[in-house]
N, C-alpha and C positions, 0 to 999 in steps of 0.2 A: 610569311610568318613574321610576324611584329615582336622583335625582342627589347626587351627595355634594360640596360646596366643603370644601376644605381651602387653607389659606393653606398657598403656597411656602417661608415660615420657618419651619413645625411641621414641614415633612416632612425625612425624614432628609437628609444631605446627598451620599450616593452614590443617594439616588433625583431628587435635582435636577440631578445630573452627567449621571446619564442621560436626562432629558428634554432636557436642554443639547445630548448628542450625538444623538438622536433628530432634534431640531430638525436637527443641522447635516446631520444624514443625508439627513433628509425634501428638504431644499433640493441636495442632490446629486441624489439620486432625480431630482427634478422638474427642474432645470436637464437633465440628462443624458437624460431623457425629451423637455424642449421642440427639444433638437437632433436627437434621431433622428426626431420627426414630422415639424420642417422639413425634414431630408431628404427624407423619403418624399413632402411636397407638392411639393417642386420638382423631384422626380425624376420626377413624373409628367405629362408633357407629351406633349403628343397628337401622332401622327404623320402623320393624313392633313388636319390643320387647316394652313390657309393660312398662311406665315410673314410676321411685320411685316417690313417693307421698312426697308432703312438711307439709305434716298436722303430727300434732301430733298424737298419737296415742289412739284408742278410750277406755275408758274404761268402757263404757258404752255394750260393748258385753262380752259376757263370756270366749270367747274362747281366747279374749283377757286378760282378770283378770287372767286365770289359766295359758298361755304363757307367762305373762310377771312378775307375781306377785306369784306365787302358786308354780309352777317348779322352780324356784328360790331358793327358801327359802325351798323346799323337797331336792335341791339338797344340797343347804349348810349344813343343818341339819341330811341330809346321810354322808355327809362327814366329819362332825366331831361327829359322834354316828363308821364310819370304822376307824377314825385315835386314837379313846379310846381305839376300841378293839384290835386293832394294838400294840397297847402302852401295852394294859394287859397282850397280849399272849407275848409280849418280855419282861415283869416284873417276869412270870413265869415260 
């Protein structure tokens, strides 16, 4: 593969205009491209998939107290009763 470097101030000055506007083209292109893909992903949402619920969250069942309130607070308090014993075994 044959590459050629040429420095930007040898080359004429209507051919550095036009890479100028290349560039600013190139960034329309691709701007105007990243908005019609995000259309298309968010346009695409499934019809027979279950919807999120806008309701708060009950906690009036159990299996909700212990998921949201219970595991929580076993997992915080596992993890600073390992970073004590972490701390001991590197004090000894």
């Amino acid at each position: 593969m044959l590459t050629i470097s040429v420095k930007i101030s040898k080359l004429p000055y209507f051919v550095y205009l036009s890479t100028k506007i290349f560039m600013k083209l190139q960034n329309v292109v691709f701007t105007f491209l990243l908005f019609i893909l995000a259309n298309t992903v968010f346009a695409q949402q499934p019809t027979h998939a279950p919807k999120p619920q806008d309701s708060a969250v009950d906690f009036s069942r159990p299996e909700n107290v212990v998921l949201f309130i219970v595991l929580p607070i076993v997992v915080v308090i596992l993890y600073f009763v390992w970073r004590r014993t972490k701390r001991n075994d590197q004090t000894e």
